[in-house]
Backbone as CSV, one residue per row, in Angstrom:
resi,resn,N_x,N_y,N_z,CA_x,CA_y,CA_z,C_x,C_y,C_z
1,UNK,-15.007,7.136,-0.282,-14.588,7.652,-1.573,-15.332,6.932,-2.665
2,UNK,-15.383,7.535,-3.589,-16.116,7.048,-4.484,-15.361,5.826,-5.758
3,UNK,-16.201,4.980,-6.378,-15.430,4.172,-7.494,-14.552,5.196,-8.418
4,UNK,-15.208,6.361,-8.610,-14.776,6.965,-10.223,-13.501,7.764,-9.415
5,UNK,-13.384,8.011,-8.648,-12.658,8.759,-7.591,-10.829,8.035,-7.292
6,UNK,-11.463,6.738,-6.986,-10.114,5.391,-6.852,-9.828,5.256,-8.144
7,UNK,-10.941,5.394,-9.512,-9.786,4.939,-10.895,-8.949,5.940,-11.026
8,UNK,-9.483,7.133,-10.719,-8.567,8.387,-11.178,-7.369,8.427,-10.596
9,UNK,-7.458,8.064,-9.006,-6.161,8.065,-8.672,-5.309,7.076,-9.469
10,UNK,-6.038,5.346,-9.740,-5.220,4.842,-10.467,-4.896,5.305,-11.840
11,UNK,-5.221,6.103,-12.460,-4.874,6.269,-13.898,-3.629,7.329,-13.353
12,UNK,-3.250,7.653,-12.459,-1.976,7.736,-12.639,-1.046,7.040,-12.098
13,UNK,0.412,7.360,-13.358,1.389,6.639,-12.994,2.515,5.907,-12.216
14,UNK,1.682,5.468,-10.617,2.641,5.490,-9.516,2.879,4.068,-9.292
15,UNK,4.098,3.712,-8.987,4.732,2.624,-9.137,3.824,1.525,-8.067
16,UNK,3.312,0.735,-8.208,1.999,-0.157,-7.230,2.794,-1.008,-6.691
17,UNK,2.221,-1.760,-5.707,2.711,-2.828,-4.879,1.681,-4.212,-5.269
18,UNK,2.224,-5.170,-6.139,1.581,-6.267,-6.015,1.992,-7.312,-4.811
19,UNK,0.750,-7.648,-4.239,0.661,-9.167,-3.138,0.183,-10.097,-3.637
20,UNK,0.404,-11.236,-3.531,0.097,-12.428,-3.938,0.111,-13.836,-2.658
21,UNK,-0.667,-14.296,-2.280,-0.379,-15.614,-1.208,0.953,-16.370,-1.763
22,UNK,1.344,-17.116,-1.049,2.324,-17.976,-1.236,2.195,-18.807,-0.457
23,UNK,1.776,-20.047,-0.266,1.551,-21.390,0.869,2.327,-22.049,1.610
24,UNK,3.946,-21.569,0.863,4.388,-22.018,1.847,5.850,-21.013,2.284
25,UNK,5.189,-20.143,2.237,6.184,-18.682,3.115,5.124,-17.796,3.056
26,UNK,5.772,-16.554,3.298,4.952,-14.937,3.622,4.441,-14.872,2.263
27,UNK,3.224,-13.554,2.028,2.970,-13.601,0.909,3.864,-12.749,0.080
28,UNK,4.192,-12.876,-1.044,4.870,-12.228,-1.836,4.642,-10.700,-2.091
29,UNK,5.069,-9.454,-2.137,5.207,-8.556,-2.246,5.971,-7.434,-3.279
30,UNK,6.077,-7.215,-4.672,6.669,-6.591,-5.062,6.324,-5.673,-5.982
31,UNK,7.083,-4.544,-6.130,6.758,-2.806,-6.879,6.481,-3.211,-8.242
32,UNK,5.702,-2.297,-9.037,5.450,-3.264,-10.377,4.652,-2.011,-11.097
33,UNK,5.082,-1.690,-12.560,4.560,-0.626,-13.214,3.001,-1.259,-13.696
34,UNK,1.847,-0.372,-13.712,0.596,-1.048,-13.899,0.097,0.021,-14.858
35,UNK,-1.632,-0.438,-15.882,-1.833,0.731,-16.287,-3.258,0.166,-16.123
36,UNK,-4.473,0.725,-16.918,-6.058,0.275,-16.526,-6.802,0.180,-18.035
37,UNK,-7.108,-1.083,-17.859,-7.023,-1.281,-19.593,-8.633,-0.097,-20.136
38,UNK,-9.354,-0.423,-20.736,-10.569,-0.026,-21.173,-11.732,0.255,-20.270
39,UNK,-11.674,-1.202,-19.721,-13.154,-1.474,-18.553,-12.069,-0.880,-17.077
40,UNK,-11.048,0.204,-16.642,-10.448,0.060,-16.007,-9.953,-0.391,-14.915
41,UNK,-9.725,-1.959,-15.334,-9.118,-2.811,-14.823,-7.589,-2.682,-14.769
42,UNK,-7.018,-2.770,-13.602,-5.787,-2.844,-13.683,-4.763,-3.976,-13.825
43,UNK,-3.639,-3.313,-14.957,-3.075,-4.693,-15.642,-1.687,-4.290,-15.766
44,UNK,-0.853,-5.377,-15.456,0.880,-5.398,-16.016,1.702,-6.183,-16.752
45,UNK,2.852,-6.092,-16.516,3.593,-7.121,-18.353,4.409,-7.676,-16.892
46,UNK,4.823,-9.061,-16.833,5.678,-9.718,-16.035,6.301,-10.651,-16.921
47,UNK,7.358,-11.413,-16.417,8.131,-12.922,-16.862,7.064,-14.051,-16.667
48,UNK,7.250,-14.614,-17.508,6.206,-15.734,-17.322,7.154,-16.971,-16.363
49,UNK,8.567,-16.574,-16.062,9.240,-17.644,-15.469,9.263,-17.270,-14.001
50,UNK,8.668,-15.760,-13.609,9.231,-15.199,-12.233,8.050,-15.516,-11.345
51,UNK,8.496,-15.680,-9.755,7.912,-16.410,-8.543,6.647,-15.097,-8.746
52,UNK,6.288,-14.143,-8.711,5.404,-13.665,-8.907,3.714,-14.536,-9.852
53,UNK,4.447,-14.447,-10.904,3.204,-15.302,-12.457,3.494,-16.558,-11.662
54,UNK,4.046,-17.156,-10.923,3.604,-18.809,-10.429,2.807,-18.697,-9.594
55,UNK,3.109,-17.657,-8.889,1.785,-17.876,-7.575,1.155,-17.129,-7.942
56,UNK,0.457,-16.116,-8.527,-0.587,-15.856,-9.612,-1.211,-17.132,-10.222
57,UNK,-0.336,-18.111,-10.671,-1.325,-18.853,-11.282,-1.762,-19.674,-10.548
58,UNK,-0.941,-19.992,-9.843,-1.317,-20.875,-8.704,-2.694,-20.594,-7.282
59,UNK,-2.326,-19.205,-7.128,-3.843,-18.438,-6.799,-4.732,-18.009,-7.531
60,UNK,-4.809,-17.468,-8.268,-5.778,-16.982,-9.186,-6.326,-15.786,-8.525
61,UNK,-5.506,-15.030,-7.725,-5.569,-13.760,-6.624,-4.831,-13.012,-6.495
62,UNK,-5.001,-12.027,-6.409,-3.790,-11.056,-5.887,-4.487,-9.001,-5.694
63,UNK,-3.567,-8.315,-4.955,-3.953,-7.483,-4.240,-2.834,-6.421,-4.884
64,UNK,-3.363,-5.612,-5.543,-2.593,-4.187,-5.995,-2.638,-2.915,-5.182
65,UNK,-1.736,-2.100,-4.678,-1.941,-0.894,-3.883,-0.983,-0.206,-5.027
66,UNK,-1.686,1.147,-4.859,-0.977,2.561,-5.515,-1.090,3.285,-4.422
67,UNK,0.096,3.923,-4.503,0.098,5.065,-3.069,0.837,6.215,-3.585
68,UNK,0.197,7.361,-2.882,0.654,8.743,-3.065,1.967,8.952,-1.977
69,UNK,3.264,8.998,-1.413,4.004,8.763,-1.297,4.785,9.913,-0.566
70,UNK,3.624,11.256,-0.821,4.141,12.447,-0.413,2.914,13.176,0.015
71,UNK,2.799,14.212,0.926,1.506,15.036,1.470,0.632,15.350,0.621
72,UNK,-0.777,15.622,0.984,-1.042,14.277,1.284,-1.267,12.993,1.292
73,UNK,-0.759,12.524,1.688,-1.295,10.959,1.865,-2.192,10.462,1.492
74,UNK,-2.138,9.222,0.334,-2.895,8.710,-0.369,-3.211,7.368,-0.527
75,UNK,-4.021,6.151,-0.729,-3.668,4.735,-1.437,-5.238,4.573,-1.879
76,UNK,-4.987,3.696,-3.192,-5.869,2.415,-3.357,-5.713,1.345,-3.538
77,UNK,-6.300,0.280,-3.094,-5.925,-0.930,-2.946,-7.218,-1.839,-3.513
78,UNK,-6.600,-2.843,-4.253,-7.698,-3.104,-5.312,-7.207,-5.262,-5.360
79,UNK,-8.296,-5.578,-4.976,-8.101,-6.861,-4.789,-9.177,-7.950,-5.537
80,UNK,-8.686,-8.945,-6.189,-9.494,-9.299,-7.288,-8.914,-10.638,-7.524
81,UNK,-9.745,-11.442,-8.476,-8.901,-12.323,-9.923,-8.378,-12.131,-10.552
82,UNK,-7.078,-12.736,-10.789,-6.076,-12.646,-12.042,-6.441,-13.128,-12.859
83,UNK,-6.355,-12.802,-14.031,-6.290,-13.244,-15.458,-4.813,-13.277,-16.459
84,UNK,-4.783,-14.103,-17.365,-3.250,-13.892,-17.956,-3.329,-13.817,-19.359
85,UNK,-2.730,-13.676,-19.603,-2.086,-13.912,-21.327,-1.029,-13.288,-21.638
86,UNK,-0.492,-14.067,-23.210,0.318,-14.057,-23.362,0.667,-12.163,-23.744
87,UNK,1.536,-11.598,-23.189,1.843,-10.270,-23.630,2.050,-9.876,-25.189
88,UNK,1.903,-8.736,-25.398,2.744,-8.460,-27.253,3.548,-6.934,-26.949
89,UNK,4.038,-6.947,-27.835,4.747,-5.710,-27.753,4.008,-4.117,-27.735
90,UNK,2.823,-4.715,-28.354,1.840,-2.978,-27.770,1.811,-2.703,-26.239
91,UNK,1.481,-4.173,-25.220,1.793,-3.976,-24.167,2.494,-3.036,-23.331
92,UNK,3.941,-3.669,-23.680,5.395,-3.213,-22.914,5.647,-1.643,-23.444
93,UNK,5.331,-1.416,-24.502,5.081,-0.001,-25.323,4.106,1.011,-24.681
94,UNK,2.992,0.502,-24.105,1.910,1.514,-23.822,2.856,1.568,-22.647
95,UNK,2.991,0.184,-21.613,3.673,0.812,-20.173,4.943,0.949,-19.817
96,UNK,5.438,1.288,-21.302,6.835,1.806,-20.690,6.522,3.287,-21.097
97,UNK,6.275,3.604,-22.290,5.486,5.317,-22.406,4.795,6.418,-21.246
98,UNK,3.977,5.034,-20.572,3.104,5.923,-19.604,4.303,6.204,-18.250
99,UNK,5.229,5.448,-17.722,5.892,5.561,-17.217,7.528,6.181,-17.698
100,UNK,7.917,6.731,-18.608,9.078,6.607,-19.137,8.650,8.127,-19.847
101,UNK,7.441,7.937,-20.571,8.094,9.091,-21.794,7.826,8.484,-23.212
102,UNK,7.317,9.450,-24.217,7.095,8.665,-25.689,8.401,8.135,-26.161
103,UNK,9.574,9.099,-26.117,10.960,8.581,-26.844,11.948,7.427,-25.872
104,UNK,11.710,7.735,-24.398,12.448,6.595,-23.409,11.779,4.966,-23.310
105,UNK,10.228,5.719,-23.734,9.297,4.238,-23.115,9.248,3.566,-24.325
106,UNK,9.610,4.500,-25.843,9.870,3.610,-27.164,11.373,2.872,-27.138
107,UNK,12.353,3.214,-26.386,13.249,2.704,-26.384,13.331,1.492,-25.647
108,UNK,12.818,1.758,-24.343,13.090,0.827,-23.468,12.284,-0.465,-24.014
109,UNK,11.152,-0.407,-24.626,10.081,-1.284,-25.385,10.811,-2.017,-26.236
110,UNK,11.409,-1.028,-27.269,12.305,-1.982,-28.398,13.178,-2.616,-27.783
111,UNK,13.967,-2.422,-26.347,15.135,-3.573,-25.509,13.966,-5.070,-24.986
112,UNK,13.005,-4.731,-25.089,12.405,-6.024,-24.634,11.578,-6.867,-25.672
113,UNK,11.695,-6.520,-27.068,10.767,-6.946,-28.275,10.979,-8.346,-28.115
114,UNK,12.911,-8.458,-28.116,12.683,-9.677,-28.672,12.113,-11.110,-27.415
115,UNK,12.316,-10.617,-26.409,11.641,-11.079,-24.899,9.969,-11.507,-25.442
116,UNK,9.364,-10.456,-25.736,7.816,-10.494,-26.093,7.223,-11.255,-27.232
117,UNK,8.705,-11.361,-28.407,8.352,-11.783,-29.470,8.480,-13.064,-28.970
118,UNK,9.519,-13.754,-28.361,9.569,-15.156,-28.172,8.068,-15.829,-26.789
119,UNK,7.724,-14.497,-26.761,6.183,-15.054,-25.807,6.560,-15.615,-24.291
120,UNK,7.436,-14.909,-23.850,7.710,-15.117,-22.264,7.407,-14.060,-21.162
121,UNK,6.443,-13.417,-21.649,5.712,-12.251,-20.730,4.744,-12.931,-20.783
122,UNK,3.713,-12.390,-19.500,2.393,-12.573,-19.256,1.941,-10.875,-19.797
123,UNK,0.656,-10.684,-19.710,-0.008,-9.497,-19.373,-1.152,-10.013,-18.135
124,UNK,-0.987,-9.538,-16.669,-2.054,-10.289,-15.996,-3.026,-8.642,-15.511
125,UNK,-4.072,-9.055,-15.911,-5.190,-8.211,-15.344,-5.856,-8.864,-14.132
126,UNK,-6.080,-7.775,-13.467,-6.950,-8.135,-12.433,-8.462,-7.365,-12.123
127,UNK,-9.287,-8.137,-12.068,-10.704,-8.336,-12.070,-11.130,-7.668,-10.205
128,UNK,-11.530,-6.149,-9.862,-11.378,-5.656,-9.141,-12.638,-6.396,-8.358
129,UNK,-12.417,-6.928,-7.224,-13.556,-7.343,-6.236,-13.841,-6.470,-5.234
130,UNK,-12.720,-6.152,-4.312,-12.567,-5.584,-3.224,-11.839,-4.268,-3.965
131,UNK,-12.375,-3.412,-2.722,-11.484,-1.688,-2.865,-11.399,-1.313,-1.453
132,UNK,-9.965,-0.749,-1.541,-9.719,0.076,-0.161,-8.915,1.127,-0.461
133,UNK,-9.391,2.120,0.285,-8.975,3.348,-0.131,-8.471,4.647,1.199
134,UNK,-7.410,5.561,1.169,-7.017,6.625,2.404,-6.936,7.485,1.439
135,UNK,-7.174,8.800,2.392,-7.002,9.432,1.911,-7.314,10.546,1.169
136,UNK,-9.126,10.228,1.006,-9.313,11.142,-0.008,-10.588,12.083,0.324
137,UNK,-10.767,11.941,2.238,-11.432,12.919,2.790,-12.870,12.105,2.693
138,UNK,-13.111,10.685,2.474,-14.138,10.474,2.502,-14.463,8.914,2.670
């Protein structure tokens, strides 16, 4: 399959699976709304206090899958460097919209302002190295 082929599937909105190592258990695993910034890189809003952003920082790695979930059968899987910073509220706004809806994903955004305003989100992008891909007849 092709590069331009895997962003497209990622530019849509399907709930991804982030992995992350962990050194001293299994690696971490959990569902996580994502979107693809400019250079489409894929990026999300997390807690800067949750076991996820520690072993992120602590690896500086991690492995995103999007999967199609229904016939046919789909994934990409996109494995890279993390990057972080601090989140803002355009963030949590663009990805609660793209997932939610203009009037639900403005709501749900304004329940987390004051979270963003006090600067306890990350935004972590990841820097695509590896690609793996089903699915797409090629």
């Amino acid at each position: 399959m092709t590069h331009e082929a895997a962003t497209q599937f990622l530019a849509q909105p399907w709930v991804a699976v982030l992995s992350v190592a962990a050194t001293t258990r299994a690696p971490v695993a959990v569902p996580v709304w994502y979107a693809l910034n400019a250079e489409g890189k894929p990026w999300f809003v997390t807690p800067k206090a949750s076991l996820k952003s520690r072993l992120i920082q602590a690896e500086g790695r991690m492995t995103l899958t999007a999967q199609k979930d229904t016939r046919p059968y789909a994934y990409v899987s996109v494995e890279g460097s993390a990057s972080l910073e601090t989140a803002v509220f355009g963030d949590i706004l663009e990805m609660a919209q793209r997932y939610l809806g203009e009037g639900d994903g403005a709501a749900y955004a304004e329940r987390m302002r004051q979270a963003l305003d006090a600067g306890t989100r990350w935004q972590v992008t990841l820097s695509p190295e590896r690609w793996s891909t089903y699915g797409f007849g090629a």
